[in-house]
Structures are given as structure tokens and as C-alpha cells.
N, C-alpha and C positions, 0 to 999 in steps of 0.2 A: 509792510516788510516782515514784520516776527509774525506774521500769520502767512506768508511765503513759505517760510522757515520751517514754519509748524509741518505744515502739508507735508513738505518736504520730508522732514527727518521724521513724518510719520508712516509717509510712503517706503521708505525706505524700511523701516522696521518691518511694515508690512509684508513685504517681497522677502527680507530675508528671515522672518520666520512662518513664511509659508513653504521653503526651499526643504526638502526633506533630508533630510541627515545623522546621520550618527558619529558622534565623535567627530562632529565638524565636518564630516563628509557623506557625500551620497551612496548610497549602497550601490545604483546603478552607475554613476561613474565612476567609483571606486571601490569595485566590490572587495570583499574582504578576503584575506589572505587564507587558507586555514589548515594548520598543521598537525591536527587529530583527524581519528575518523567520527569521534563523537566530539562537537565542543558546545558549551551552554554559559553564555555573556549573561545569564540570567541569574545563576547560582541558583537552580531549581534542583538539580538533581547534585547526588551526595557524590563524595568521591568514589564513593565504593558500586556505584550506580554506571559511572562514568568506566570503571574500569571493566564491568562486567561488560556493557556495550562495547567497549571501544576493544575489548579481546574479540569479542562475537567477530564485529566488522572485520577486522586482520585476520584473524583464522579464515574466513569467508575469502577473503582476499588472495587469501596465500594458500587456498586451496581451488579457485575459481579463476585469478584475475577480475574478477566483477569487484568493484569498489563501488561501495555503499557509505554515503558519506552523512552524518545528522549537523546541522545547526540550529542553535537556539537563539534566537534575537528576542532583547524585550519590546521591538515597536520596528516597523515598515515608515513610520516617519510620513504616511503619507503614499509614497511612491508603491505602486503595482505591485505583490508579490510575484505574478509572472516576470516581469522583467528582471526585479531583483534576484531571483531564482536561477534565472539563465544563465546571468552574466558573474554570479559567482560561479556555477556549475564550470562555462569557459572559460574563467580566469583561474582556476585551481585545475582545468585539465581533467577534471574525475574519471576512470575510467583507462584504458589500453589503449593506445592510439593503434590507429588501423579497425580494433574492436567496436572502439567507442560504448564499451558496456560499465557507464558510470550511472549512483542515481545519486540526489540528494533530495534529502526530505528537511526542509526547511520548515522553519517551525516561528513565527511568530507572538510570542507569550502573549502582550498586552491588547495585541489589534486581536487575538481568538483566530487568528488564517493562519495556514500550513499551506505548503504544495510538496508536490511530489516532481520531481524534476527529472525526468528518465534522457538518456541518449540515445543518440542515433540506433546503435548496433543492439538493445534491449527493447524498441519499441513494439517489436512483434512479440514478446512473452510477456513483457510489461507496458499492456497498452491506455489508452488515455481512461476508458472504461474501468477497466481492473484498478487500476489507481485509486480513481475515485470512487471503487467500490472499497478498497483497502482504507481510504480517508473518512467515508462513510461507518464501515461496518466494524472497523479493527481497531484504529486512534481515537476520533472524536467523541465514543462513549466513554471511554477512561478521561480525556482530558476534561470532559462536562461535568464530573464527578471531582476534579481537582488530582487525578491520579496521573501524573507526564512519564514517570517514568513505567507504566505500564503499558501506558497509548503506544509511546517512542518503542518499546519492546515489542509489544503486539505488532505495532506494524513494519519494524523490521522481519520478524518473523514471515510476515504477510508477501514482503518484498522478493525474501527469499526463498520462498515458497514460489511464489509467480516467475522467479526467474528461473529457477527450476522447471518449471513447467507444473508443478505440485499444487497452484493455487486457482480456485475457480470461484465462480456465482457459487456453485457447490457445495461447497466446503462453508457457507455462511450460515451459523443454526438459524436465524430469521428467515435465511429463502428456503430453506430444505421445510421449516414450519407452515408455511405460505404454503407450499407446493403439495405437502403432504397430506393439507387441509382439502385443496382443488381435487386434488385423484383417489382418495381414500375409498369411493363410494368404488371404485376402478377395480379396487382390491377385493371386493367381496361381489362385483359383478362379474366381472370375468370366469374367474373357479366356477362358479353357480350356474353360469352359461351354459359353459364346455361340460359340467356335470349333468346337466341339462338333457342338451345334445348328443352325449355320451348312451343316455340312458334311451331318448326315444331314438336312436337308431340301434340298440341293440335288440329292443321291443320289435322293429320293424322286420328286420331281419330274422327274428329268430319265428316269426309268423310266418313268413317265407319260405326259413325251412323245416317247416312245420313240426321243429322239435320244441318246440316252445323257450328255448334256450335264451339266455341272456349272452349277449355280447358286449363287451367292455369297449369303452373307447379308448384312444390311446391317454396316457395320466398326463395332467398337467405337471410344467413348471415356471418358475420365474427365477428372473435373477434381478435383485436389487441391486440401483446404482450405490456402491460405497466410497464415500468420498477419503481422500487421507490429508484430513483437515490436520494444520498444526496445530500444537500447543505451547503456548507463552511459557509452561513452564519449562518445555522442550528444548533446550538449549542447544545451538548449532556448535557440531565439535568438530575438530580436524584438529592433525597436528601439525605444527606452525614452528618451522626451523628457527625462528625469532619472538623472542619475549616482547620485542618493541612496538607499542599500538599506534608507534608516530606514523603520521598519512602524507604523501608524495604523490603526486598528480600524476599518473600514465602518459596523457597527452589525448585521453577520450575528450569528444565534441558532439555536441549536444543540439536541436535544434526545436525548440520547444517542446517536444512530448512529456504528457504528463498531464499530472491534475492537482486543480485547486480546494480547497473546502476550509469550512472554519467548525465551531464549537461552540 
């Protein structure tokens, strides 16, 4: 019988601390309320960190309609970052309804996972790719480094940059170093080509007309791709009829776009 018992009341421990939760509750069946555009349950970033974010986001806001929203959790408890993403993104509304241009970059401290949570009406600017090039190339260096409030900055920046239409592969100094590396030889073959060619058909022609003359070919040129890469220390300004950085959901909806990555 007390070894019934045992099983029992050890099953039961079992089950309910393998139930993922925070503050006693599930993230996905209760996702969390959230009344900033920046909030951090972690105490990672300073107040004055929080304020510069959370003016960025509402300026953004109140000169766009695009809500850009950050959470910081210390632990996913277990449960899917994609689903917990989601389902706060459509319990908080993010975004314009009708618009549906909300994003939330959820940030998980302890587990090392983020996502990027985009809606409906942002998918075509802010697509699943760009994302996780933004989580890749803009966040996860700084937080590897122990540096969040740079990462969270950086890739706000990144966000709103992409939703602008402003951010690309491009704009990343690793892929422009990669690429620059692959066509370099492009740069010194082509001129030399057309110089080339330039010079034996003027040779050709000027035997022709038997002035011995040199004929020029037309001059080259090129035009280099310029990309208008931000900068973190570039801060997004607009002026904002309201001091207040408190967040209210539009009624945007959301249906998985976006990306995942860790650190």
C-alpha cells in the first residue's frame, strides 16, 4: 500500500513539474498581458536603457502605426518559443487592426532563444529570411558577448529598417566582405578588357584608314552597389504628440511569420 502511494504522489510531482510555467501559469494558455513597448521580467537592462527603447518604439509608432513590441522572459519553461510568441503577439493585439503591422521580438534570457514574431500585414517587408538574418547577424553577436541591450537595439534598428524597406542581405558588413572577396578579380578584369579591346580596335581601324591614327574606344564606367546600412548609434526620431511609452494593442493579428534563433 505506501509503496502505491509512493508511485503515486511521485507521478504526480512528475507531471506537474514537467508542466511549463511561469508564475504558475502557461505562457501558451496564458499568455502574458503587456503594457510597455519594451518590458524585461529579467532586470537585465537598466532603467535608462528601458526608456531610451521604449521612447524609440512610440515615436515609431506614432509616426508609422507599425508597433514594435520587445519582451524579455528569464526561461520558455519548456514550452516552444514559436507558440509562445504567437499567442502573446494575439492576445496583446500588436499592431493596427485591418493593418495587422505588429512585430514582437521575444527574448528568452535563460533558454539563449529569441524570435521574431511578425504579422500578417509586415510579412512582405519583414519576411521569414530577413528575420533570421536580423537574429543571425544584428542580435545574437552582442548577446554572445553578454551585451542585451545592444543586441535588443541593434535589432530594433534592423526591424525598422526592414519595415521601411531600408534593410537587406546588403546592408550586412559579413555578406558585402564575402561578396567583395568572390568579384574582386571582376574589378580589375573588366577595365583591362574593355582597355584592351579599346586599343586593338583602334589599331585595326586606323590601318584601314591608312592614317595610322589611333581610335579611342568609348571610356568605361561602373556604379557600385551602395547600401544605406543603419547604425545602432542612429537613433529613430520623430516627433510624438505624447511623452507616454505606455503600449495598447491596435487589434493587429498575426499568423506565424517570422524567425527563431538562439546565442
Amino acid at each position: 500500500m505506501k509503496r502505491i502511494i509512493f508511485i503515486t504522489v511521485f507521478l504526480l510531482f512528475a507531471i506537474s513539474s514537467s508542466c511549463p510555467q511561469e508564475n504558475g501559469k502557461s505562457l501558451i494558455d496564458s499568455p502574458s498581458a503587456l503594457t510597455e513597448y519594451v518590458t524585461d521580467n529579467t532586470e537585465t537592462l537598466t532603467a535608462a536603457q528601458l526608456g531610451s527603447l521604449r521612447k524609440k518604439l512610440r515615436s515609431f509608432f506614432d509616426s508609422t502605426s507599425t508597433q514594435i513590441v520587445v519582451y524579455m522572459i528569464p526561461s520558455l519553461n519548456g514550452e516552444p518559443i514559436e507558440e509562445v510568441a504567437l499567442n502573446i503577439a494575439v492576445k496583446n493585439k500588436i499592431g493596427r487592426k485591418g493593418s495587422n503591422n505588429g512585430v514582437l521580438l521575444l527574448i528568452a534570457k535563460n533558454d539563449r532563444k529569441l524570435r521574431i514574431e511578425v504579422g500578417y500585414g509586415l510579412e512582405g517587408a519583414l519576411t521569414d529570411a530577413l528575420s533570421k538574418l536580423i537574429i543571425k547577424n544584428e542580435i545574437s553577436p552582442s548577446f554572445k558577448t553578454g551585451d542585451y541591450y545592444a543586441g535588443i537595439e541593434k535589432g530594433v534598428n534592423a526591424i525598422i529598417s526592414a519595415v521601411k524597406g531600408e534593410y537587406s542581405a546588403r546592408d550586412n558588413n559579413e555578406y558585402n566582405k564575402n561578396k567583395s572577396a568572390d568579384y574582386t578579380w571582376l574589378a580589375v578584369a573588366i577595365p583591362m578588357g574593355v582597355i584592351f579591346i579599346s586599343i586593338f580596335l583602334g589599331i585595326i581601324f586606323g590601318r584601314k584608314s591608312g592614317s595610322g591614327g589611333y581610335v579611342s574606344g568609348s571610356g568605361y564606367s561602373s556604379s557600385s552597389y551602395s547600401s544605406s546600412s543603419y547604425s545602432s548609434s542612429d537613433s529613430y526620431s520623430s516627433s510624438s504628440s505624447s511623452s507616454d511609452s505606455g503600449f495598447s494593442g491596435g487589434g493587429g493579428d498575426f499568423g506565424g511569420g517570422g524567425a527563431s534563433g538562439d546565442w
